[in-house]
KOLLUM-156287 format. One line per 8 residues: number of its first residue (from 1); their letters; for each residue x, y, z of N, C-alpha, C. Coordinates in Angstrom, 2 decimals. Last residue first. Layout:
<pts>
NUM> A> X:Y:Z:X:Y:Z:X:Y:Z ~ ... $
</pts>
This chain:
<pts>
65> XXXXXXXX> -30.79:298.84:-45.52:-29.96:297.68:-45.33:-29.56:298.18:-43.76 ~ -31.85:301.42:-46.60:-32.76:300.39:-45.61:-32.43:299.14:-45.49 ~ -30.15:302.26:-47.66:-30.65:302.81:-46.63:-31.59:301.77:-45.74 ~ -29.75:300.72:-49.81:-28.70:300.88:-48.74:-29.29:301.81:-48.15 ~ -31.95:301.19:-51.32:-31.42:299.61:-50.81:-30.93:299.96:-49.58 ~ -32.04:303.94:-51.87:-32.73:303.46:-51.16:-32.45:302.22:-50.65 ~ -29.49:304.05:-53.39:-30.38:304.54:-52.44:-30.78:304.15:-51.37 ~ -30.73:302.47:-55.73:-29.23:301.77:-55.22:-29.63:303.04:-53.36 $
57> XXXXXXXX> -32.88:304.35:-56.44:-32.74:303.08:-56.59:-31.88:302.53:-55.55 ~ -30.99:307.01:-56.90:-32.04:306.40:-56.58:-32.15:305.11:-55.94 ~ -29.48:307.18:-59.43:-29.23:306.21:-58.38:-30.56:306.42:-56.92 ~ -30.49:308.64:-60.94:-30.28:307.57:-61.79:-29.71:306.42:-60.16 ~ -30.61:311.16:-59.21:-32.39:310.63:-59.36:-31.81:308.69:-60.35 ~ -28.06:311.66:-59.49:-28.73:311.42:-58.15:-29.94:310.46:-58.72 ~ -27.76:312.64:-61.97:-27.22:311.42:-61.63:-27.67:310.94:-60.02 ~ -29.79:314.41:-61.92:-29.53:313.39:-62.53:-28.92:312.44:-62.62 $
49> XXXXXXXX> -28.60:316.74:-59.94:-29.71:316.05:-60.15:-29.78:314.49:-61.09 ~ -25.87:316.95:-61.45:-25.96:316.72:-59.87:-27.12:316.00:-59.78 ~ -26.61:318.50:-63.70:-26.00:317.06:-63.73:-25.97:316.36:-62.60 ~ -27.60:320.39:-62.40:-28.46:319.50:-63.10:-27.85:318.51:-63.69 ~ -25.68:321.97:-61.23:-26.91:321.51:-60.24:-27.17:320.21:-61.06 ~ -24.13:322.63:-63.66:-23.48:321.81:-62.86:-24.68:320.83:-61.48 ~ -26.40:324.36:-64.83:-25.64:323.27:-65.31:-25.41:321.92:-64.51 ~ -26.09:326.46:-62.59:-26.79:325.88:-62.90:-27.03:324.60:-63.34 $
41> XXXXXXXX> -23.75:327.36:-62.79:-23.69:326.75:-61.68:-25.11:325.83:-61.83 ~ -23.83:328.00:-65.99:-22.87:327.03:-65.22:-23.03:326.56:-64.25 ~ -25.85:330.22:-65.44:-25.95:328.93:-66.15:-24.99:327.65:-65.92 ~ -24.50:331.94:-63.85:-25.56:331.55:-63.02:-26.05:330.11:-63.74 ~ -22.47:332.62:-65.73:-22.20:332.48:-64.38:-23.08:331.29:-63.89 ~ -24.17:333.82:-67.55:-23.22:332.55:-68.03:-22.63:332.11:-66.72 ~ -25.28:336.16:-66.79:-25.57:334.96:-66.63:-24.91:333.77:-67.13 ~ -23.25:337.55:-66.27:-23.53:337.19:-65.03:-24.58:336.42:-65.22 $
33> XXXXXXXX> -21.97:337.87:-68.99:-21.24:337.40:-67.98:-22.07:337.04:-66.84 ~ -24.66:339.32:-69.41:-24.43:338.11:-70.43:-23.07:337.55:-69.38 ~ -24.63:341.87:-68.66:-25.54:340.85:-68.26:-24.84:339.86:-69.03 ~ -22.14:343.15:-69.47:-21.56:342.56:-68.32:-23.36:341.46:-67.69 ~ -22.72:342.92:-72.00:-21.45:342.35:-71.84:-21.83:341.83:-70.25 ~ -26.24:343.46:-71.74:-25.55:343.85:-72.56:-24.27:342.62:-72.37 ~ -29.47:341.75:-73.05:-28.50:342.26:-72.26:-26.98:342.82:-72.80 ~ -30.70:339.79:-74.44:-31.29:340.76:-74.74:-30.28:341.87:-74.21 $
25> XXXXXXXX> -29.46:337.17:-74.04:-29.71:337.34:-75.20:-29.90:338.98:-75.78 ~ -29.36:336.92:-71.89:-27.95:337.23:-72.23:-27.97:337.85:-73.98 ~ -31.30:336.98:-71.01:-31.04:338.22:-70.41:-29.85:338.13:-71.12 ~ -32.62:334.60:-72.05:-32.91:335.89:-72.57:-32.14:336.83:-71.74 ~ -30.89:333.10:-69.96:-30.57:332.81:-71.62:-31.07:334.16:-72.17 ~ -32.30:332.93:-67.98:-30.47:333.54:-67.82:-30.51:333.32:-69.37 ~ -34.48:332.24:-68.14:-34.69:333.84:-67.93:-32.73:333.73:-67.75 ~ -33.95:329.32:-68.53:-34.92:329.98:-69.69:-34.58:331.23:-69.76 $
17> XXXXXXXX> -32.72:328.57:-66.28:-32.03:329.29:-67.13:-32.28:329.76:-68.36 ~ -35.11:329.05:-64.29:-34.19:330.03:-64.30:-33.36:329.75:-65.45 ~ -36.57:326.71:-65.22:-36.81:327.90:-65.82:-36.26:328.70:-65.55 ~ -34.60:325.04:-64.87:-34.50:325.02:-66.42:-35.48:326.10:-66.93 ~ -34.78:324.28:-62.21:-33.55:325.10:-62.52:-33.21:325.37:-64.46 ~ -37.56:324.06:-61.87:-37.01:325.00:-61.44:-35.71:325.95:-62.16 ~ -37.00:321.30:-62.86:-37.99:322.14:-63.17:-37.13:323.64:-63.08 ~ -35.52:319.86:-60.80:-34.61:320.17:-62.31:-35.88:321.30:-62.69 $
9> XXXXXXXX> -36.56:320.61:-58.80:-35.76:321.06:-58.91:-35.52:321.55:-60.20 ~ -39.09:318.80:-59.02:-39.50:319.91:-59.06:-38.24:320.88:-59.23 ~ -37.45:316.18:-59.31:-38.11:316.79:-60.63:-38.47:317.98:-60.65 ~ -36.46:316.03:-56.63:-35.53:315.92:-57.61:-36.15:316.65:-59.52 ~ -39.00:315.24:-55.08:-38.29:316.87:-55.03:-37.16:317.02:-56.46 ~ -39.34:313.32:-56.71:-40.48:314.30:-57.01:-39.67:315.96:-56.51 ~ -37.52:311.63:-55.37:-37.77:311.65:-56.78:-38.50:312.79:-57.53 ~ -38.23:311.77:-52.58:-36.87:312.24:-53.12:-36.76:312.11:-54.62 $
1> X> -41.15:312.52:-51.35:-40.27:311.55:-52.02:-39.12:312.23:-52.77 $
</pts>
């Protein structure tokens, strides 16, 4: 179900940026650039997710119209 892959994602993409946060934390200039990188694209996934999983719904109608 497209709801459940959608949760295991956001999952996913909030424990990679658990480990992009300490590396920026613990890291030097150029770790801390390459994860602010990987957090953004990250970011950007998880607004992606969410507004997906908020339509849903509407989705599915029109798929099976």
């Amino acid at each position: 179900p497209a709801g459940e892959y959608l949760d295991a994602q956001r999952a996913a993409h909030l424990r990679r940026m658990r480990e992009l946060t300490e590396i920026k934390r613990t890291g030097g200039l150029v770790d801390a650039l390459l994860a602010d990188h990987g957090l953004f694209h990250l970011e950007a996934d998880l607004r992606w997710i969410e507004l997906t999983a908020a339509r849903l719904d509407a989705l599915d109608a029109e798929v099976r119209r």
